[in-house]
GUSE-70176 format. One record per residue: residue number from 0; residue in three letters; x, y, z of N, C-alpha, C in turn. Coordinates in steps of 0.02 Angstrom, whole numbers, plus 50000, padded with zeros to 5 digits. Layout:
   seq   type    n.xx    n.yy    n.zz   ca.xx   ca.yy   ca.zz    c.xx    c.yy    c.zz
   NUM    ALA       X       Y       Z       X       Y       Z       X       Y       Z
...
//
This chain:
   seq   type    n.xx    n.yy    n.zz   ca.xx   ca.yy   ca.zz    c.xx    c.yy    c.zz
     0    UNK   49809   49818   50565   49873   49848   50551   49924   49819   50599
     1    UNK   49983   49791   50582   50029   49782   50611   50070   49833   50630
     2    UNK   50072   49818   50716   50099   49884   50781   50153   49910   50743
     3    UNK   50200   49862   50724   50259   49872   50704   50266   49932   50651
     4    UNK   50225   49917   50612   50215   49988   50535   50195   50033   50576
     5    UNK   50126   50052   50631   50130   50093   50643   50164   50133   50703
     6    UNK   50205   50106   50714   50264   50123   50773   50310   50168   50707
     7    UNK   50318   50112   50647   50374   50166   50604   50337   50230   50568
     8    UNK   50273   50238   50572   50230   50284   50548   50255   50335   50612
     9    UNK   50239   50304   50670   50251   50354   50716   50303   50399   50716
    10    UNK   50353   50369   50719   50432   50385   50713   50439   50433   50655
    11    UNK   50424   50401   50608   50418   50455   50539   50381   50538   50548
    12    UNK   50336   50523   50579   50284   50589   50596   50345   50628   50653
    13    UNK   50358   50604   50684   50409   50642   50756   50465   50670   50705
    14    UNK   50485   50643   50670   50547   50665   50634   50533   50697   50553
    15    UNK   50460   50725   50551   50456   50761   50499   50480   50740   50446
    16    UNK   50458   50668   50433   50490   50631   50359   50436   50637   50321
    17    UNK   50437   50616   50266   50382   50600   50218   50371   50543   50222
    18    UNK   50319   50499   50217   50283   50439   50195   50228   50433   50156
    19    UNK   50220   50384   50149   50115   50374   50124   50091   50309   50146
    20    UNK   50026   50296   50155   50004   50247   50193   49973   50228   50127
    21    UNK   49975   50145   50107   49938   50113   50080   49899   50074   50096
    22    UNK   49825   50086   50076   49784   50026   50117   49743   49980   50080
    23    UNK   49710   49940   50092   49672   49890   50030   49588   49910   50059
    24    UNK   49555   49959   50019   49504   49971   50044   49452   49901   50047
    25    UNK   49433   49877   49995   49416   49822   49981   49451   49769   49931
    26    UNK   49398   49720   49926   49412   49642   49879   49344   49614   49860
    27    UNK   49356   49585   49800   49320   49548   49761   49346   49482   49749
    28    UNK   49338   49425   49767   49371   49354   49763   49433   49326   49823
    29    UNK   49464   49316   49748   49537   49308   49817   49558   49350   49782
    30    UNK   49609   49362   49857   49664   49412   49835   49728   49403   49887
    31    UNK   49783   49451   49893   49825   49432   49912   49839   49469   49972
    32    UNK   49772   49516   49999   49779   49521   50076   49695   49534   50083
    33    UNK   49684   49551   50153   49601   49582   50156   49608   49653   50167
    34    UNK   49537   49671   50158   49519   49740   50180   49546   49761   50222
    35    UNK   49568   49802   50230   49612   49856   50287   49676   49845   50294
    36    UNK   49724   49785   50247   49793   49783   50249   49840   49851   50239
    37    UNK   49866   49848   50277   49896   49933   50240   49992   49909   50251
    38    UNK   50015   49965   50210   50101   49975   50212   50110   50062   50220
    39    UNK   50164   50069   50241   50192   50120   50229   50231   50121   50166
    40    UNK   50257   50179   50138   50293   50207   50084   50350   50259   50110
    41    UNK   50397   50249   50124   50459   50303   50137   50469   50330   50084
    42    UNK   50518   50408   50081   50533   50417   50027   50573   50397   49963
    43    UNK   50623   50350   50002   50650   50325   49992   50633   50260   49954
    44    UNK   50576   50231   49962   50534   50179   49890   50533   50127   49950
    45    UNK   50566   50126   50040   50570   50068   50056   50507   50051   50102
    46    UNK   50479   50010   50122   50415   49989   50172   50408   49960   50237
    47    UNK   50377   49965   50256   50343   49938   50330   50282   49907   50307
    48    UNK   50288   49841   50321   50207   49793   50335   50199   49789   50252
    49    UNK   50150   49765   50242   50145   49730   50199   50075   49741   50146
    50    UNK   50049   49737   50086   49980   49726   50068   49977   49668   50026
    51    UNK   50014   49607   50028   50007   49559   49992   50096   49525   49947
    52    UNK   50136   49589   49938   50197   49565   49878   50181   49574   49827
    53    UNK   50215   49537   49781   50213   49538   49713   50209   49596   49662
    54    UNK   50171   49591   49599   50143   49649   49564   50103   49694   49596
    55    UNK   50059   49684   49634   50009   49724   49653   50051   49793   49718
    56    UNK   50093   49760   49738   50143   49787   49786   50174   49834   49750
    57    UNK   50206   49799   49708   50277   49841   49675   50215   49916   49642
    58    UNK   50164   49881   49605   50120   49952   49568   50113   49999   49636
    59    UNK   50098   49981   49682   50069   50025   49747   50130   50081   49774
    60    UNK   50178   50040   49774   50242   50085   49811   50250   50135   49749
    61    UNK   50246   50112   49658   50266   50161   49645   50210   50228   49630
    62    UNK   50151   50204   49641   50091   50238   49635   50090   50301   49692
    63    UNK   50114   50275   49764   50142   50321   49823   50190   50355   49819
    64    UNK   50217   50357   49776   50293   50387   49776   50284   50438   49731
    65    UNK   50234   50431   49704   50211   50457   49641   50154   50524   49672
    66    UNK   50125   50526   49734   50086   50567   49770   50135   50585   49841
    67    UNK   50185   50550   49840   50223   50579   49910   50221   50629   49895
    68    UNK   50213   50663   49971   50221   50740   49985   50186   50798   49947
    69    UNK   50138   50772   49895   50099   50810   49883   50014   50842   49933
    70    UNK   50035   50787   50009   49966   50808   50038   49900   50772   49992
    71    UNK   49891   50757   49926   49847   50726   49931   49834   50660   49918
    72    UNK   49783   50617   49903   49803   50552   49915   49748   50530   49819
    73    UNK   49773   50449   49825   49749   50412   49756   49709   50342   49784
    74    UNK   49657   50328   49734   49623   50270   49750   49632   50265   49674
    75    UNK   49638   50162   49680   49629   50124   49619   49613   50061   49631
    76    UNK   49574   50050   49572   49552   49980   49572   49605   49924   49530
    77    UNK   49611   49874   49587   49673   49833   49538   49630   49777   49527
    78    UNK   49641   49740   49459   49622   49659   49460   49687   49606   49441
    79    UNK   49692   49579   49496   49749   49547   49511   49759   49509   49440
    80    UNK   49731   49477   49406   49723   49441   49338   49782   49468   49316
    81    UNK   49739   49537   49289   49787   49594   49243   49872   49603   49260
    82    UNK   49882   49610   49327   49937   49627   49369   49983   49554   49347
    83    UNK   49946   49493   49316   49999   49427   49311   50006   49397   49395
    84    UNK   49943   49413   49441   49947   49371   49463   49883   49311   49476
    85    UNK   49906   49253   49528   49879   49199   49502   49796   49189   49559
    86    UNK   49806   49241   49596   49766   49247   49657   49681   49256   49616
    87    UNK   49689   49295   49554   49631   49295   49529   49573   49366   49540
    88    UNK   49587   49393   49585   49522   49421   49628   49544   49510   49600
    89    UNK   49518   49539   49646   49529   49627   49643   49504   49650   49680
    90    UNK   49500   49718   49697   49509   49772   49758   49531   49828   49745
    91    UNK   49507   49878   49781   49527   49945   49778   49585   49966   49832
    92    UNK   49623   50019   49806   49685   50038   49859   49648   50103   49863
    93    UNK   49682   50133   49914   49686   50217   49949   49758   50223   49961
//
């Protein structure tokens, strides 16, 4: 995890914001980050750090935004193919 995301995780928690943490539990092939990449999700739709870009990104932020502040959390399996991208591979999020 890059310090930086979780410095803004930190900050967020002190100031009683909402977020969600996205992480790449695993991968199958290639893909467009490894196991344990994670981002934040503000409420606001904007991010810290990264899990790759593209489609697989854009589905994730709105998949979080979609469980913000409900306290509980979502796992899915993506295959990058499907998503239109060229990386090929797949993986599960949390």
């Amino acid at each position: 995890m890059n310090l930086d995301t979780a410095q803004t995780g930190l900050s967020l928690l002190e100031k009683g914001e909402d977020f969600a943490w996205v992480t790449i539990l695993d991968t199958v092939g290639s893909s467009p980050r490894h196991a344990g990449a994670m981002m934040l999700v503000k409420a606001d739709g904007s991010i810290a750090g990264t899990i790759g870009g593209g489609p697989l990104e854009a589905t994730a932020i709105q998949r979080a935004l979609a469980v913000l502040g409900s306290g509980g959390f979502y796992t899915e399996w993506f295959d990058a193919a499907q998503l239109g991208m060229l990386c090929g591979g797949g993986g599960s999020l949390l």
